[in-house]
Each structure stands twice: as C-alpha cells, then as structure tokens.
FIKOLZA-1660 file (N, C-alpha, C; in steps of 0.1 Angstrom, whole numbers, plus 5000, padded with zeros to 4 digits):
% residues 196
   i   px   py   pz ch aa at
   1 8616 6320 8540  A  X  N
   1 8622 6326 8552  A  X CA
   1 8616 6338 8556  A  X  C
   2 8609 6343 8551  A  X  N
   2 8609 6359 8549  A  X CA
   2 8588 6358 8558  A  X  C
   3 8586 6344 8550  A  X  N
   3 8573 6344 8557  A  X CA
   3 8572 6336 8570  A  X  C
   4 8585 6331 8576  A  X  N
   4 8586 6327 8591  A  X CA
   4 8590 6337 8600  A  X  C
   5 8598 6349 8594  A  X  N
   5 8597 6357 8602  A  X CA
   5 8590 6368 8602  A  X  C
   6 8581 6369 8595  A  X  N
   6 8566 6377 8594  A  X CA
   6 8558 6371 8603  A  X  C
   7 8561 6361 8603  A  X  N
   7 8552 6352 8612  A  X CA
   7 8555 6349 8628  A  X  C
   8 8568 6355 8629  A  X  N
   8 8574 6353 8645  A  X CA
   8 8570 6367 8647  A  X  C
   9 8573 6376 8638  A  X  N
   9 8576 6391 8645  A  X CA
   9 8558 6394 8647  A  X  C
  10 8549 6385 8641  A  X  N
  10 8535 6388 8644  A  X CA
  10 8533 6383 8655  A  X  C
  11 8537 6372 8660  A  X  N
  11 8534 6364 8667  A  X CA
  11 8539 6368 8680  A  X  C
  12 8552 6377 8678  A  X  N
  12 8556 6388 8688  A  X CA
  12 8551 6395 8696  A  X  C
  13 8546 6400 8684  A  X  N
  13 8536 6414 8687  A  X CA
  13 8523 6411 8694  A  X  C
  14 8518 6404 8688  A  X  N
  14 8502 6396 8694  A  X CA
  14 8504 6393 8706  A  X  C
  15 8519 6382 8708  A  X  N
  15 8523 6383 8727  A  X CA
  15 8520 6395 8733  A  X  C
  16 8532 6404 8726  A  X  N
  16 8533 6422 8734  A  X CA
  16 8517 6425 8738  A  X  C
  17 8509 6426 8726  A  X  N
  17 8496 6427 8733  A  X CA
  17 8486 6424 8745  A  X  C
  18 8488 6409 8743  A  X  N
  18 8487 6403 8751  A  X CA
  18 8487 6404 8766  A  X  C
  19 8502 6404 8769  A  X  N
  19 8509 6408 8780  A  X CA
  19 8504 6418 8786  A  X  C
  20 8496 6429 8777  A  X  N
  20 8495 6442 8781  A  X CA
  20 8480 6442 8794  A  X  C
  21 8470 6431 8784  A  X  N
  21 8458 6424 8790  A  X CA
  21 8462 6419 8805  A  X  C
  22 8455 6424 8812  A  X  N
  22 8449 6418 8824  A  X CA
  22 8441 6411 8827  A  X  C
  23 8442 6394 8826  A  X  N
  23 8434 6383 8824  A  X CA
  23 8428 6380 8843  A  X  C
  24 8429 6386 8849  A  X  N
  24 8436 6385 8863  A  X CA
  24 8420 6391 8869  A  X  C
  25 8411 6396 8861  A  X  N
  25 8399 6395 8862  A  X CA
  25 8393 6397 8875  A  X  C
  26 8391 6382 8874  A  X  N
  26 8386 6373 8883  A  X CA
  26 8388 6376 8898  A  X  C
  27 8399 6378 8899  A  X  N
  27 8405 6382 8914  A  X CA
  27 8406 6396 8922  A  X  C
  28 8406 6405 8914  A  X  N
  28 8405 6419 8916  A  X CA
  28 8393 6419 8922  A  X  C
  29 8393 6432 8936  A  X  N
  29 8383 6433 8942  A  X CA
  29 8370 6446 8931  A  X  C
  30 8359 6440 8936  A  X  N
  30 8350 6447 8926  A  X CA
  30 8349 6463 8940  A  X  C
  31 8356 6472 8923  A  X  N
  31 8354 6484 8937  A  X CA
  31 8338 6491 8937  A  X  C
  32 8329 6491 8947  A  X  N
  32 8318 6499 8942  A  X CA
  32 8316 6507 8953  A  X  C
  33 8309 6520 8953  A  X  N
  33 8305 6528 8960  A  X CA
  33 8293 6531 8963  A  X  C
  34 8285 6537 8973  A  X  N
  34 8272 6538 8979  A  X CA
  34 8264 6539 8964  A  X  C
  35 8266 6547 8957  A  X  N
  35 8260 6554 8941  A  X CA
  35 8257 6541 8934  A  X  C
  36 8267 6528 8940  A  X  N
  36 8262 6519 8922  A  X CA
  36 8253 6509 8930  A  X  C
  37 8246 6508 8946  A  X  N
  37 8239 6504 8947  A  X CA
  37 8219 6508 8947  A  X  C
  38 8212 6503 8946  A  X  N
  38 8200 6505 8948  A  X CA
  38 8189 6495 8957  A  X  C
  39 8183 6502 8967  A  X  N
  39 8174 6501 8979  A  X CA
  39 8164 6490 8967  A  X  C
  40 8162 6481 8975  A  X  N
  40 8150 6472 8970  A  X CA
  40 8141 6468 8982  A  X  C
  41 8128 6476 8981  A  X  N
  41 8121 6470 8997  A  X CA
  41 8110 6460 8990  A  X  C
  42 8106 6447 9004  A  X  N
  42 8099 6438 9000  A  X CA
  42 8093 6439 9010  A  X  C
  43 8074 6441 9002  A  X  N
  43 8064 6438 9016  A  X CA
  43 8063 6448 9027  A  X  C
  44 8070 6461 9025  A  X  N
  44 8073 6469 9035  A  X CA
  44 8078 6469 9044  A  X  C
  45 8085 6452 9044  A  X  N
  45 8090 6444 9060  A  X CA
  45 8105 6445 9056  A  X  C
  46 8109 6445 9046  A  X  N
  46 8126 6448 9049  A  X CA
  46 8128 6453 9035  A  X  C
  47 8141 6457 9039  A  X  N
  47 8148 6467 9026  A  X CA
  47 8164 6461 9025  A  X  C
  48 8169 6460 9014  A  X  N
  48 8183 6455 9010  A  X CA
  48 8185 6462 8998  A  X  C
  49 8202 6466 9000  A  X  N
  49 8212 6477 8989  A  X CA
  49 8214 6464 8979  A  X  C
  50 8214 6463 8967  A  X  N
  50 8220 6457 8958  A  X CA
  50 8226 6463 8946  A  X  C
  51 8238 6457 8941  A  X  N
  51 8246 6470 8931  A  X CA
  51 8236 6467 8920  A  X  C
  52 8235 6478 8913  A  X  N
  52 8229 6481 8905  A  X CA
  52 8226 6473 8891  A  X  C
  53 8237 6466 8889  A  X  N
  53 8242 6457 8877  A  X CA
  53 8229 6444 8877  A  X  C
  54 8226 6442 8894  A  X  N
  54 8218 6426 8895  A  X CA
  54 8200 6429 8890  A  X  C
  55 8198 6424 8885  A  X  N
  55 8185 6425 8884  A  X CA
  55 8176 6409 8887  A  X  C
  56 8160 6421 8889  A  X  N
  56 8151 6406 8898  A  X CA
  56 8154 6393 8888  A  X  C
  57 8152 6380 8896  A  X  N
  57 8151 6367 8887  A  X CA
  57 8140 6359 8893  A  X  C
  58 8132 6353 8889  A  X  N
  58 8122 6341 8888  A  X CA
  58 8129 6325 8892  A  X  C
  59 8138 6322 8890  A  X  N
  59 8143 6310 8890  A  X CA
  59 8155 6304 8903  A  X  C
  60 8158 6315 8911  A  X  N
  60 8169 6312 8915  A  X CA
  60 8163 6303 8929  A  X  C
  61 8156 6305 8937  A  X  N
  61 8146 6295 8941  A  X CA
  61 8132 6299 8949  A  X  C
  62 8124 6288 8952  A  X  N
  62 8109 6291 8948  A  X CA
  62 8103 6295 8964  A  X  C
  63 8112 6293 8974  A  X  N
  63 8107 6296 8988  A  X CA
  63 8115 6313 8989  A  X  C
  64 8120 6320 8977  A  X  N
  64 8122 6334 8978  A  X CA
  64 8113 6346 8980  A  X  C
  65 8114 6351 8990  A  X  N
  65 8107 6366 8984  A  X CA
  65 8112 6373 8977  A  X  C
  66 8128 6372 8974  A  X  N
  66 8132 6386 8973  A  X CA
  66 8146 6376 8962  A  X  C
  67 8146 6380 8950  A  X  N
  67 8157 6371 8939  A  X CA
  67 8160 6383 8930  A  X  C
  68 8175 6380 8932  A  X  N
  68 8185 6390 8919  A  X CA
  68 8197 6385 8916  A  X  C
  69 8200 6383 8905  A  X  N
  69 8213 6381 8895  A  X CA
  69 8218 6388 8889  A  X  C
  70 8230 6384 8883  A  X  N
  70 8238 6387 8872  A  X CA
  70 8244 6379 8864  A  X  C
  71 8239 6371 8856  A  X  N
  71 8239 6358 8850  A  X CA
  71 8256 6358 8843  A  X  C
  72 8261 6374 8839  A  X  N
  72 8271 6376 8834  A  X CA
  72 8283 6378 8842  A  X  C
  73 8283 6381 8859  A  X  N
  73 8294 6385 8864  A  X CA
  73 8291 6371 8876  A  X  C
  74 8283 6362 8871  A  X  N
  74 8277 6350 8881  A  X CA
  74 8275 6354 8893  A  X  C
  75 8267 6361 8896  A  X  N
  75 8263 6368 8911  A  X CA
  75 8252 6364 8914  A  X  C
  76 8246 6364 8924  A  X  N
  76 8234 6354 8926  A  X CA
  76 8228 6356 8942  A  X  C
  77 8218 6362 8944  A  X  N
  77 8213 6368 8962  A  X CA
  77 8197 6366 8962  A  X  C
  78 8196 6360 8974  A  X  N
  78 8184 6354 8973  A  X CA
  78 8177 6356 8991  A  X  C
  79 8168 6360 8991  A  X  N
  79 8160 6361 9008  A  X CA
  79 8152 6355 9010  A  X  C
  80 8152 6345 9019  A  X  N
  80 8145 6334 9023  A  X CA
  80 8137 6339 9036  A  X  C
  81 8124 6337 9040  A  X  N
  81 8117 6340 9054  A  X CA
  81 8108 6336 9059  A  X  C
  82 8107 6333 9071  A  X  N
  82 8094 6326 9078  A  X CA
  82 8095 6328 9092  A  X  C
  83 8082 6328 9097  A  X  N
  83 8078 6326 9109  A  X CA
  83 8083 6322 9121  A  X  C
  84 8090 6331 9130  A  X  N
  84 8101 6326 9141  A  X CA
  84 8094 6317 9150  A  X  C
  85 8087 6319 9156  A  X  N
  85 8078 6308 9162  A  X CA
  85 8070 6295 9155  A  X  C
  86 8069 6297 9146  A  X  N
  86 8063 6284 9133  A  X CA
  86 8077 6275 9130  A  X  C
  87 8089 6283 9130  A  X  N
  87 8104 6272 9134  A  X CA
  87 8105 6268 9143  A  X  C
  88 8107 6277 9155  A  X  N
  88 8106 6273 9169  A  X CA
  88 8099 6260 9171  A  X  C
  89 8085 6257 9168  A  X  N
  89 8077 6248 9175  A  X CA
  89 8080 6236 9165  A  X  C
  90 8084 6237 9151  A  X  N
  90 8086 6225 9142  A  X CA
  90 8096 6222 9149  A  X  C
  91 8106 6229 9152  A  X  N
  91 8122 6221 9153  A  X CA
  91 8121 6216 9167  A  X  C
  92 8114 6222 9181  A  X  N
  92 8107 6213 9194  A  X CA
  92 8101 6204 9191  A  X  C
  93 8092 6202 9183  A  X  N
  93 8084 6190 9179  A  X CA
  93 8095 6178 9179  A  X  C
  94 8102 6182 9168  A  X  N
  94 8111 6172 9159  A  X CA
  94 8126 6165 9173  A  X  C
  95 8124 6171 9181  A  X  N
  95 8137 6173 9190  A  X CA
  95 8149 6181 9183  A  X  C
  96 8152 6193 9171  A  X  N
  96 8163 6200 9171  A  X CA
  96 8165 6210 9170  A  X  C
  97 8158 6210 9185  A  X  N
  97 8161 6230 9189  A  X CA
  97 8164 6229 9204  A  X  C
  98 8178 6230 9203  A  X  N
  98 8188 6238 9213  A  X CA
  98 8181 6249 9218  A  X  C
  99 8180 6250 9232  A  X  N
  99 8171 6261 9237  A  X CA
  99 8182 6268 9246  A  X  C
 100 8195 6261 9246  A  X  N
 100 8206 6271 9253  A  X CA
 100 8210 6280 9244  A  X  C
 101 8208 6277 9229  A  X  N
 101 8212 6286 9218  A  X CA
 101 8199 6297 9215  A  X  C
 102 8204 6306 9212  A  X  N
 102 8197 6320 9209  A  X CA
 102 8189 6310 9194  A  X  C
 103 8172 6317 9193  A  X  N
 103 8166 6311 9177  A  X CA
 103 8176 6315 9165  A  X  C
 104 8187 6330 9163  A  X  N
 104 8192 6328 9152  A  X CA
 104 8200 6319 9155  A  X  C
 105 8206 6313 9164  A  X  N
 105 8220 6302 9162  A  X CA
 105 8213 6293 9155  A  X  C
 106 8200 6285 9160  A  X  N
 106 8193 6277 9161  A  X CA
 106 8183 6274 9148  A  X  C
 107 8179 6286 9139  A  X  N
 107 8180 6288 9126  A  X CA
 107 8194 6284 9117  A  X  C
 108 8201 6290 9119  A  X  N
 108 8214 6290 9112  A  X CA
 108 8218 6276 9111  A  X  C
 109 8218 6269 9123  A  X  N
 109 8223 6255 9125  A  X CA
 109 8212 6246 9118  A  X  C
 110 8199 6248 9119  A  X  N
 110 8189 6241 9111  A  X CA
 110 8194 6244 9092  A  X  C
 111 8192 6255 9088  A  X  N
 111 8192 6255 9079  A  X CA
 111 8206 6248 9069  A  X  C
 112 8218 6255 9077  A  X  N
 112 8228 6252 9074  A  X CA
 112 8230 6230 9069  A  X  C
 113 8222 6229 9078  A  X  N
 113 8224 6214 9079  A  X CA
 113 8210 6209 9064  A  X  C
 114 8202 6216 9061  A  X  N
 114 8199 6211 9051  A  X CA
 114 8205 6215 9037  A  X  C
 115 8212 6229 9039  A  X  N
 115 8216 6231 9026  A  X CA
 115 8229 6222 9023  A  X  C
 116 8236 6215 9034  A  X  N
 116 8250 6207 9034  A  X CA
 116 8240 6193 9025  A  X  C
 117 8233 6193 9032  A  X  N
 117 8224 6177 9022  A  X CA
 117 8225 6176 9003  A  X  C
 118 8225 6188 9003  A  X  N
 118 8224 6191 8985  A  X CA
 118 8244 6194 8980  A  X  C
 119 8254 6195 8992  A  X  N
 119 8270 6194 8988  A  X CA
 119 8271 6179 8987  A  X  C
 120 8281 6181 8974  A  X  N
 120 8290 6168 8977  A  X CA
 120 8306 6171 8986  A  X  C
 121 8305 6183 8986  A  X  N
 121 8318 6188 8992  A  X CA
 121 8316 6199 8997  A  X  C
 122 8322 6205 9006  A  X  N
 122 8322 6217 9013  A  X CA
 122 8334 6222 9028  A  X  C
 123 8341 6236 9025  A  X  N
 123 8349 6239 9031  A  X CA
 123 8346 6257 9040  A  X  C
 124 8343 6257 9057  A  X  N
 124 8338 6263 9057  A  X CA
 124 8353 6279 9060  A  X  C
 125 8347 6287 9054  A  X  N
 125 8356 6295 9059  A  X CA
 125 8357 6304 9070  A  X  C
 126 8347 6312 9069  A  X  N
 126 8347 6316 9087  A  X CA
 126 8330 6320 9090  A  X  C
 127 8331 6322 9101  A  X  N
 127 8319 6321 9111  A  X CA
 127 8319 6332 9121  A  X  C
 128 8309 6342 9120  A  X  N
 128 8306 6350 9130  A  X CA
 128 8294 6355 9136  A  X  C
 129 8291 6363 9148  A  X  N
 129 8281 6367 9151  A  X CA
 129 8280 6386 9151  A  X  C
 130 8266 6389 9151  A  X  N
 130 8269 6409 9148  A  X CA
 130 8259 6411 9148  A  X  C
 131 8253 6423 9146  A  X  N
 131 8247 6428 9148  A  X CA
 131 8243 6436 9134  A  X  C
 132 8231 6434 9127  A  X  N
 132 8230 6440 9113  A  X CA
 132 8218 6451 9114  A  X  C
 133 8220 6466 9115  A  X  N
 133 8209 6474 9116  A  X CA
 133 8202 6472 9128  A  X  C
 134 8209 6474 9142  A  X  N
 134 8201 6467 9153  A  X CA
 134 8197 6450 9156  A  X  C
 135 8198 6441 9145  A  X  N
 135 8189 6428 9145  A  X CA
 135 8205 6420 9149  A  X  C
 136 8203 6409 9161  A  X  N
 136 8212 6399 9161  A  X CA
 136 8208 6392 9146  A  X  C
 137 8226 6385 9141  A  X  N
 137 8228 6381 9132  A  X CA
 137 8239 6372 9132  A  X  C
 138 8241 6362 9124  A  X  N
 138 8248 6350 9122  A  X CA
 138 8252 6353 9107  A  X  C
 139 8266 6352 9103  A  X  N
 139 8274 6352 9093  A  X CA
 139 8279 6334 9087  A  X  C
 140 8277 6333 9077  A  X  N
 140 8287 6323 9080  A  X CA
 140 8293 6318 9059  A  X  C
 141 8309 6322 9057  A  X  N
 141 8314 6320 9044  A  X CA
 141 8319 6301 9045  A  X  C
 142 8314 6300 9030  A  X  N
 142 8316 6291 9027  A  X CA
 142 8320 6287 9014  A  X  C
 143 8329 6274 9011  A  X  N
 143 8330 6272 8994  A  X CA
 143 8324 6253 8995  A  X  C
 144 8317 6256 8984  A  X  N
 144 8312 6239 8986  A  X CA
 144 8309 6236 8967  A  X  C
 145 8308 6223 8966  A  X  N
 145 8300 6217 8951  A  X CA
 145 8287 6214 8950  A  X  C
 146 8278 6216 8944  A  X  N
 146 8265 6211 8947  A  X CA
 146 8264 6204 8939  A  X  C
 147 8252 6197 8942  A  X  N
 147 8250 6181 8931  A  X CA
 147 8245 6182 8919  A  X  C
 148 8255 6180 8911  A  X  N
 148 8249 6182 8897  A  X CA
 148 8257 6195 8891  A  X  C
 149 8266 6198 8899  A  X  N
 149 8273 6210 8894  A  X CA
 149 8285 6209 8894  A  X  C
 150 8292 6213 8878  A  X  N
 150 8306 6212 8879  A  X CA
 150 8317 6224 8886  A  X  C
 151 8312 6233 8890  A  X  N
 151 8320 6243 8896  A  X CA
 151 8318 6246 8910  A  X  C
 152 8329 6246 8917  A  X  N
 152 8329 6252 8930  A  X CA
 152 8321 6265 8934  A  X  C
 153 8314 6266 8940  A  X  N
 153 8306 6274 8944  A  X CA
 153 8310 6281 8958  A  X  C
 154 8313 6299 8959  A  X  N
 154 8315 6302 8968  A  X CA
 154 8303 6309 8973  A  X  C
 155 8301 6307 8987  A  X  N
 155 8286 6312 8995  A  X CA
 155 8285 6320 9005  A  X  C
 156 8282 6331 9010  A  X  N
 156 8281 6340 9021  A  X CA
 156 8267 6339 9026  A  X  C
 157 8263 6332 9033  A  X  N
 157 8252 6333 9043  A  X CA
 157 8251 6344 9054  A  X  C
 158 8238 6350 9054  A  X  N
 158 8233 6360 9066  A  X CA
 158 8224 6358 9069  A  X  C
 159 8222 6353 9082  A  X  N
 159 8207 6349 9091  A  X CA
 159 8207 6359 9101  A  X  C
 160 8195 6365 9098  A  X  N
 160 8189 6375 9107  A  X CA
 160 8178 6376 9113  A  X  C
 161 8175 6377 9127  A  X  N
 161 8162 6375 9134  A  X CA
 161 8159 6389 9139  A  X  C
 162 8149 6385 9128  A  X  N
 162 8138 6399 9129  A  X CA
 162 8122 6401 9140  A  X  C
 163 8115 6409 9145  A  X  N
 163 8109 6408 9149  A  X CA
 163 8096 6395 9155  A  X  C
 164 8096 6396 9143  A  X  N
 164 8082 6382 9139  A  X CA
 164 8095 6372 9128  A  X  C
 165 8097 6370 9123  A  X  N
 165 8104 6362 9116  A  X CA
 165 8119 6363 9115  A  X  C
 166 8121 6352 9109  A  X  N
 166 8139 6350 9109  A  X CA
 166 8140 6352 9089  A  X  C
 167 8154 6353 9089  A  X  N
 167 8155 6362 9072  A  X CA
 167 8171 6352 9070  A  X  C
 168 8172 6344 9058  A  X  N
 168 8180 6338 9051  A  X CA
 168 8186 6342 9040  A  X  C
 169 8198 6350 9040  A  X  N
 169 8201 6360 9029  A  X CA
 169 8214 6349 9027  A  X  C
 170 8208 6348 9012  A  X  N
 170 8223 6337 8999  A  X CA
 170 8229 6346 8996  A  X  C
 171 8243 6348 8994  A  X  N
 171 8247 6355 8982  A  X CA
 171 8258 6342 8977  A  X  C
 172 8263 6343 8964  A  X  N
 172 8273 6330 8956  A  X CA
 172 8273 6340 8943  A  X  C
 173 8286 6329 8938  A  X  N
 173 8295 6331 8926  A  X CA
 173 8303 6320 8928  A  X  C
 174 8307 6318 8915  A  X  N
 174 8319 6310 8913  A  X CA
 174 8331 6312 8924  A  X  C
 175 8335 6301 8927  A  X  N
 175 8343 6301 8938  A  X CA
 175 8358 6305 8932  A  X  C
 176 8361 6312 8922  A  X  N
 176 8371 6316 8915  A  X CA
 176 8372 6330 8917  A  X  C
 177 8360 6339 8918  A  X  N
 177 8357 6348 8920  A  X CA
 177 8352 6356 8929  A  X  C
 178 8356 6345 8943  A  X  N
 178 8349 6347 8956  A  X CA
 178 8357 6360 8959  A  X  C
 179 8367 6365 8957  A  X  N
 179 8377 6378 8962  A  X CA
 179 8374 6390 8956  A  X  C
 180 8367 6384 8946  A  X  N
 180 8363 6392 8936  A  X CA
 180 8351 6405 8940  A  X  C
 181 8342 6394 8949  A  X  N
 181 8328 6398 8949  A  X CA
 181 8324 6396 8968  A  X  C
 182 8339 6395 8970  A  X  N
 182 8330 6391 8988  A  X CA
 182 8330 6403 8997  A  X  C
 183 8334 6413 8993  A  X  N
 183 8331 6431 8998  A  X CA
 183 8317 6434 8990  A  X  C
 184 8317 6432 8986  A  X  N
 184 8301 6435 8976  A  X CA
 184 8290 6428 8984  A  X  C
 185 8294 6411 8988  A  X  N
 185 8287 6402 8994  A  X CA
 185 8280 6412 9010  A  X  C
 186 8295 6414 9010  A  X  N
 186 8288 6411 9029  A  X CA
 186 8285 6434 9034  A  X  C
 187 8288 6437 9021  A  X  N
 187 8279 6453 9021  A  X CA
 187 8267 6450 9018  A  X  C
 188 8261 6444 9013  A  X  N
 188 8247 6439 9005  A  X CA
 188 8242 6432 9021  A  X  C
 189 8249 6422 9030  A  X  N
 189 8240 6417 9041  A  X CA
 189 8242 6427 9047  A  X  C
 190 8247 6432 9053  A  X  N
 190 8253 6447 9062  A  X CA
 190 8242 6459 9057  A  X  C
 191 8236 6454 9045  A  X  N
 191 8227 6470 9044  A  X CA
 191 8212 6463 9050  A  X  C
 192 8211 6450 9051  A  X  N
 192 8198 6442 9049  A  X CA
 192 8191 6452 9062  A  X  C
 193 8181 6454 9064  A  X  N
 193 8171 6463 9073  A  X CA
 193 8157 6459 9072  A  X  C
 194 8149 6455 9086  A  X  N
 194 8138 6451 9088  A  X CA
 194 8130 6466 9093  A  X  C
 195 8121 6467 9084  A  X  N
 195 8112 6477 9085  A  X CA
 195 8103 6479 9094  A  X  C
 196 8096 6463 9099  A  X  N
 196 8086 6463 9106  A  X CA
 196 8089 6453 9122  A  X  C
% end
C-alpha cells in the first residue's frame, strides 16, 4: 500500500511540474527586436534583415541567391531573381502575360501557379499589394502540403520589382507554428531593399 501511494503522490507531483511547463511553444509570438536581426547584402543589388538565429544554407533551393535556415526552430527564407524583361518576353511568347496587370502582379501570378503544381493541397490566407523600401510589391500568405511531405507547410511570399529584375522572397515553417513566426516573416520582407 505504502508503495501505491509513493507512487500516486510522485505521480502528483511530476503532474504539479508539469502543469507549471508551457508546452504552448509553438503558438506564442516570437518577440524580436531591431538588435536580434542582421543585414545580409547580396551582389551589392539588395540587402535583407534576418534574425540572427538563421544561418546561410546550400540546399534549400538551387535557383537561390540568397538561402538561410533554422533547421531547429524550422524556419526557412530563400530569394529568388531574374531578369524583368527576360520574364516579360518568355511569358508574351508563351501567351501568359496580362499586359493590363502591372509585371509584379504578372510575376506573382506566374510564379504562384508553378509553385501550386508541387501542392497537393493548399489554403490561401490573404493577399496584398505595398510598397517595400520604395519598390511596388505583392504579398501573398499561404498554408499548403507539398508532395512528398507529411506536414503542412505555412508560406509567406514577397514579390518585388526592382529596377532591372523582379525578387521572390520564401519564407515557411511548419504550419503549427505559423503565429509563431509570421511577424518575424513579414519584418524580414518589409526590410528587403534593392541597392541598385
């Protein structure tokens, strides 16, 4: 008897502890301030804040200039770029370039439609237009599955048209964690700045 209730009042206790834990993680906004970010310039042509925690990656994909992670807080930002007129004339060629649409809508809508090819699912959450550092810009949140992946994936896209080229800024995380990390997300596009 005497070792069942050693065993409840431990088992008590280990709750009490427990309880005291904040498993709730996940959802809490990540607080950070100007200090825990750092300037990363590429090519001299643009400059982006990223917190401090991410560092460059090799793998995240191969048409990047510009790749940083956090393999541990699943964070993941990535800059994509090319030639605003070298799109322009592919997507005329091809017939899908909307010429009543400004080139970033027209970007945005091109790209958006191939990255949908690699979901098996997807739910968009909102959509806007702004202004980032002087540069028109296209926003657009999203949560989707990609192929081959068992976890929902939440996505913040920033398309920005820059002088000579247009700029495709990824940010993602686990879509568990999207509340977590989507003020960090869209301060990181919000700092994005074209140099030249």
């Amino acid at each position: 008897m005497k070792k069942i209730l050693k065993s409840i009042f431990a088992l008590i206790l280990l709750l009490q502890v427990f309880s005291c834990i904040d498993f709730s993680d996940n959802i809490k906004k990540e607080k950070l301030n100007d200090d825990s970010f750092k300037a990363i310039t590429i090519n001299e042509e643009y400059e982006v804040k990223l917190p401090k925690y991410m560092k460059e990656a090799q793998n995240l994909n191969d048409e990047a200039s510009l790749q940083y992670q956090n393999i541990f807080k699943e964070t993941y930002f990535v800059v994509i770029d090319e030639p605003k007129e070298e799109f322009k004339e592919v997507f005329l060629d091809i017939g899908e370039y909307d010429e009543s649409l400004p080139l970033i809508k027209n970007y945005k809508n091109a790209q958006l439609e191939f990255f949908k090819e690699s979901l098996t699912t997807y739910e968009f959450i909102n959509e806007s237009s702004k202004k980032i550092n002087g540069k028109d810009a296209e926003v657009v949140a999203f949560d989707g599955k990609v192929q081959g992946v068992i976890y929902d994936i939440s996505y913040l896209f920033t398309f920005v048209e820059g002088d000579d080229k247009a700029y495709m800024l990824m940010a993602w995380t686990l879509k568990n964690k999207r509340d977590k990390y989507q003020e960090t997300f869209e301060y990181i596009s919000d700092s994005f700045t074209v140099l030249n």
